[in-house]
C-alpha positions in Angstrom: 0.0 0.0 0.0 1.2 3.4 -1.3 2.7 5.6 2.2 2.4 9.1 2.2 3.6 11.7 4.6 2.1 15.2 5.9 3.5 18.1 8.1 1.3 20.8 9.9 2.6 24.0 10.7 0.5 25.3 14.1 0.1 28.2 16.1 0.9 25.4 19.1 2.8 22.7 17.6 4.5 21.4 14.4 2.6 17.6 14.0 3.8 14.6 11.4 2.0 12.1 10.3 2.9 9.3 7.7 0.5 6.7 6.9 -1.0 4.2 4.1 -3.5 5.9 2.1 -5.8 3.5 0.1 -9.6 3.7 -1.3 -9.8 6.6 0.9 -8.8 4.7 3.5 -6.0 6.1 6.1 -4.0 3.9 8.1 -1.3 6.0 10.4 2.2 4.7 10.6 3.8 6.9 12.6 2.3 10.3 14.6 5.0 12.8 16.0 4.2 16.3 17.7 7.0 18.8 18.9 5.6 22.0 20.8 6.8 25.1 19.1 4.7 27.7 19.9 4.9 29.7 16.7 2.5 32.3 17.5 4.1 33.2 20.8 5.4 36.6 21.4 3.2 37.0 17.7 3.4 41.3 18.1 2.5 43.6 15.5 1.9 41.5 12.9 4.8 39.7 12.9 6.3 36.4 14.3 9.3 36.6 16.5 12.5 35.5 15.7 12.7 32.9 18.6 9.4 31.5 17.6 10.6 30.7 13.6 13.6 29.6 15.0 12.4 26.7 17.0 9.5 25.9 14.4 11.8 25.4 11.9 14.2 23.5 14.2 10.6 21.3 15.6 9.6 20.8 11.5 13.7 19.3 10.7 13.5 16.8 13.5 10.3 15.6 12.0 11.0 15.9 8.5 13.9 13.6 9.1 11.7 11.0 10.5 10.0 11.5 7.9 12.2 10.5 5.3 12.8 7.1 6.9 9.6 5.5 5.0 9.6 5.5 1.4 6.8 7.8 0.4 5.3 8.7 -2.8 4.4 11.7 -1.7 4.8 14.7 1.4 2.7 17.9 1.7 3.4 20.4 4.4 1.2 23.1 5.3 0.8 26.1 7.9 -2.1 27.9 9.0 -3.6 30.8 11.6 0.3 32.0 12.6 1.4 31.8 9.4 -1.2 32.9 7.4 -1.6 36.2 9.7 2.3 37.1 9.7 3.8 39.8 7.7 7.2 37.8 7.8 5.9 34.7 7.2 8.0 34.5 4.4 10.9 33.9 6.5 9.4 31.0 8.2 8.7 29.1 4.9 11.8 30.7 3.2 14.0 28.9 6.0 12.0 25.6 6.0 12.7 25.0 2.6 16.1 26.7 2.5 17.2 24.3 5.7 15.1 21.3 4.8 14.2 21.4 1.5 10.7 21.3 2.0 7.9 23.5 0.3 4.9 24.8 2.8 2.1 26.2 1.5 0.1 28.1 4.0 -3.4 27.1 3.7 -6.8 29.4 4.6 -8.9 28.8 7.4 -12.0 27.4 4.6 -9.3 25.1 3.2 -8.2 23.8 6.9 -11.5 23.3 7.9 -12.5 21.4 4.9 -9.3 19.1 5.2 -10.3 18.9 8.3 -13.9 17.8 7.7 -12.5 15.2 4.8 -9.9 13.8 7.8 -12.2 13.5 9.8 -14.8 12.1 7.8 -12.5 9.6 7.1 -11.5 8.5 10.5 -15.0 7.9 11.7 -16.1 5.8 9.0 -18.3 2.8 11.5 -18.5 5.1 14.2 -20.9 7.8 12.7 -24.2 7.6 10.6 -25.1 10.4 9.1 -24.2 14.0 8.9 -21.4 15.5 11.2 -20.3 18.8 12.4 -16.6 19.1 12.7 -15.0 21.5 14.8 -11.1 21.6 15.6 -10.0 24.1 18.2 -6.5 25.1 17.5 -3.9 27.5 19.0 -4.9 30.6 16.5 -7.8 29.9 15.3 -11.1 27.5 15.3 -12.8 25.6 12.5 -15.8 24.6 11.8 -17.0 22.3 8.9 -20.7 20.7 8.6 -22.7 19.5 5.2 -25.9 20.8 4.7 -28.3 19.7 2.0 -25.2 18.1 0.0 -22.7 21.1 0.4 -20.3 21.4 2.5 -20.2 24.7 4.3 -16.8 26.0 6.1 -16.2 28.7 8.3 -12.7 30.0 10.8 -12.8 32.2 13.5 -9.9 33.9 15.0 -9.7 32.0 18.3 -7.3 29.5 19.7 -5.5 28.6 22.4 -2.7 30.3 22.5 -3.9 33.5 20.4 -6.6 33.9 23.9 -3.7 32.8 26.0 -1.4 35.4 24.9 -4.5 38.1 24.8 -6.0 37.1 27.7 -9.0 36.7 25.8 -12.6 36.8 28.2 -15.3 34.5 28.2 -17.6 37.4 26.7 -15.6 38.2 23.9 -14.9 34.8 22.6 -18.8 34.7 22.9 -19.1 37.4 21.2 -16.4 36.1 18.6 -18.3 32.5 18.0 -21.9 34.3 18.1 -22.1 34.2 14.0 -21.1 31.0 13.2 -23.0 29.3 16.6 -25.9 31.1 15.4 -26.1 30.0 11.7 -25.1 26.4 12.9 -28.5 26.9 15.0 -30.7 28.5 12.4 -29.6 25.9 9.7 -29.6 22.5 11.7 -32.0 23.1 14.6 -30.6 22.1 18.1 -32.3 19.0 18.5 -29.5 17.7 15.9 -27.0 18.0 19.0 -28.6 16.1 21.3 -26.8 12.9 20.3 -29.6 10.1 21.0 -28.5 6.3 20.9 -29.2 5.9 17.4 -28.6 10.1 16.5 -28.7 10.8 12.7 -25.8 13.8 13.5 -22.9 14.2 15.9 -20.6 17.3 16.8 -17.4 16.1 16.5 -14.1 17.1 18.2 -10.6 17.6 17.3 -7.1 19.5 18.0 -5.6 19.7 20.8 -7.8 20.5 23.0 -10.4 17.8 22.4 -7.4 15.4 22.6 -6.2 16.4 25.7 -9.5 16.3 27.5 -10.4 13.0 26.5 -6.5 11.8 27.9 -7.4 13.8 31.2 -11.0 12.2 31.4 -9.0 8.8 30.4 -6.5 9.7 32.8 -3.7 8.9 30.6 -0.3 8.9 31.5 1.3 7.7 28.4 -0.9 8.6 25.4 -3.0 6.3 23.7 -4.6 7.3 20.6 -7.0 4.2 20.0 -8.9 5.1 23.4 -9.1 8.8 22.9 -10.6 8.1 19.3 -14.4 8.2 19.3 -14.6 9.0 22.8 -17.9 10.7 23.7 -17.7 13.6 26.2 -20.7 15.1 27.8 -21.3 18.8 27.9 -21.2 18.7 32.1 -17.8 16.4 32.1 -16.2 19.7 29.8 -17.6 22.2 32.0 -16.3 20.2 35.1 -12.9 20.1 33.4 -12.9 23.6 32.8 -13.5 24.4 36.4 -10.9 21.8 37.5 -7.8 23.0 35.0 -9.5 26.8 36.1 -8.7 26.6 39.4 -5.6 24.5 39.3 -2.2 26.2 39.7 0.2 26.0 36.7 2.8 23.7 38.1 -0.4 21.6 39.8 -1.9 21.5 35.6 1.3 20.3 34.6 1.2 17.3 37.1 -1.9 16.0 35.8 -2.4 12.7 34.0 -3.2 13.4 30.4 -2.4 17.1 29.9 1.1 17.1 28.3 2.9 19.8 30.3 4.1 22.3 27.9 0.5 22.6 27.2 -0.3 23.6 30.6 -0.4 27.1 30.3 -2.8 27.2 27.5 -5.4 24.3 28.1 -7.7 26.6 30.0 -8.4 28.8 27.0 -8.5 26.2 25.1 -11.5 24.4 26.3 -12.9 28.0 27.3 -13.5 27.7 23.7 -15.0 24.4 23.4 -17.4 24.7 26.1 -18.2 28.0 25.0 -19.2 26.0 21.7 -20.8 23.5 22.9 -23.1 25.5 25.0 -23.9 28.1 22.1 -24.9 24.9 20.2 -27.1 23.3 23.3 -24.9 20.4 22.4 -25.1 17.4 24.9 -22.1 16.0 23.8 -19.2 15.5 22.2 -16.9 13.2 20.4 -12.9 12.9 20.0 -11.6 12.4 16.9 -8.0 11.4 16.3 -8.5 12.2 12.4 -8.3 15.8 11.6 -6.3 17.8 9.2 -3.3 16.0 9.1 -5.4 12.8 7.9 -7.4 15.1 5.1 -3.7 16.3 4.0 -3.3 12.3 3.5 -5.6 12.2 1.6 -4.9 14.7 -0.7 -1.4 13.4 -0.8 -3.0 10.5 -2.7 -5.1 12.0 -4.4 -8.4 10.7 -2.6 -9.4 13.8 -0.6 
């Protein structure tokens, strides 16, 4: 079976993922994440020189692990930090100066329809029916759902770090997620949230932040993707987790099963988003999904997307 490799360029973290890509079929080989925390110290416009610096050190270590398997093809992509930054030139200028690898930065409508098609993809058996995809990242949050045989796809400029670095409020990523909560209401009732035994929809989860509180509900101390996949969460277990990881010290977060340290400091905001989403949304529930964008970038690697 053909193998195929992708590379996603995050606000948070730079991710790998090399898999066997058949009849639009994905089968991970190998799944890598270094933190890198592009959009840190993102001022002006512009992303700091510290920041590119260890993104581009993060992407090499990955690339090179890359290059182990024999693929037929690699696609490497960035998104909110990049696509926001003045100078984000120099970020994919050094990448592929250093490593010899192109990166195209992508929109937020093309993420979150990667996203839908990884997705899609990686809940085939677990879902019947339409879906609702939404990915909370660390700039910015997608949201991907079909509708009368089109796909419609909309980003909004909230993430985990881009709150954690503004010290974004509850209100104003309200505010913020009030259009796209609304139309997602208006077009597909809220009775399609509700999630029933045998539901014909599902809202479903992914990024970071759904990852990491399905590992802390799982209480996982090494990381196990095949348990956190298709993991349902209810609306009150992420409002209890918010309240937990709220009133936790830092150095207490960081000692938690599941949450990986260095994401510690930005978990908070993070699922202040989610919660924020599933509420707008009367949504009863939620499940994890492994598959995201790095999945749909598979995919069009092979041509199957």
């Amino acid at each position: 079976m053909p193998i195929y490799g992708a590379l996603d360029i995050g606000s948070n973290s730079v991710r790998l993922l090399v898999g066997e890509v058949e009849g639009g079929r994905v089968r991970p080989l190998l799944a890598e994440l270094e933190s890198s925390r592009l959009m840190a110290g993102f001022k002006e416009g512009r992303l700091s020189p510290e920041s590119i610096s260890r993104t581009v050190a993060a992407a090499g270590r990955l690339v090179e692990r890359a290059r182990k398997f024999p693929l037929q093809n690699f696609l490497a992509v960035a998104t909110s930090a990049a696509r926001e930054a003045l100078n984000a030139r120099e970020l994919l200028d050094d990448i592929q100066d250093q490593l010899g690898v192109k990166v195209e930065i992508i929109a937020g409508e093309e993420e979150a329809r990667l996203t839908f098609k990884g997705v899609q993809a990686g809940v085939q058996g677990l879902i019947k029916g339409p879906l609702v995809a939404v990915d909370v990242g660390g700039g910015s949050t997608e949201f991907a759902w079909e509708e009368n045989g089109q796909l419609n796809l909309r980003s909004v400029p909230l993430g985990a770090v881009r709150c954690t670095e503004k010290a974004t409020t509850l209100e104003e990523i309200e505010e913020i997620l009030a259009p796209v909560l609304e139309e997602l209401r208006g077009r597909c009732g809220p009775s399609q949230f509700k999630l029933p035994q045998e539901r014909e929809n599902a809202v479903i989860g992914t990024g970071g932040t759904a990852t990491t509180l399905a590992a802390l509900e799982l209480g996982l101390r090494v990381y196990r993707p095949e348990l956190v996949h298709g993991l349902s969460l209810t609306q009150e277990r992420v409002n209890y987790w918010l309240k937990k990881l709220f009133s936790l010290p830092l150095e207490a977060r960081r000692k938690l099963a599941g949450l990986q340290p260095e994401r510690a400091d930005i978990i908070v905001a993070g699922v202040t988003i989610l919660e924020a989403i599933l509420r707008g949304l009367k949504a009863e529930k939620i499940i994890i999904s492994e598959a995201d964008l790095l999945w749909g970038l598979l995919l069009k690697a092979a041509g199957e997307e």
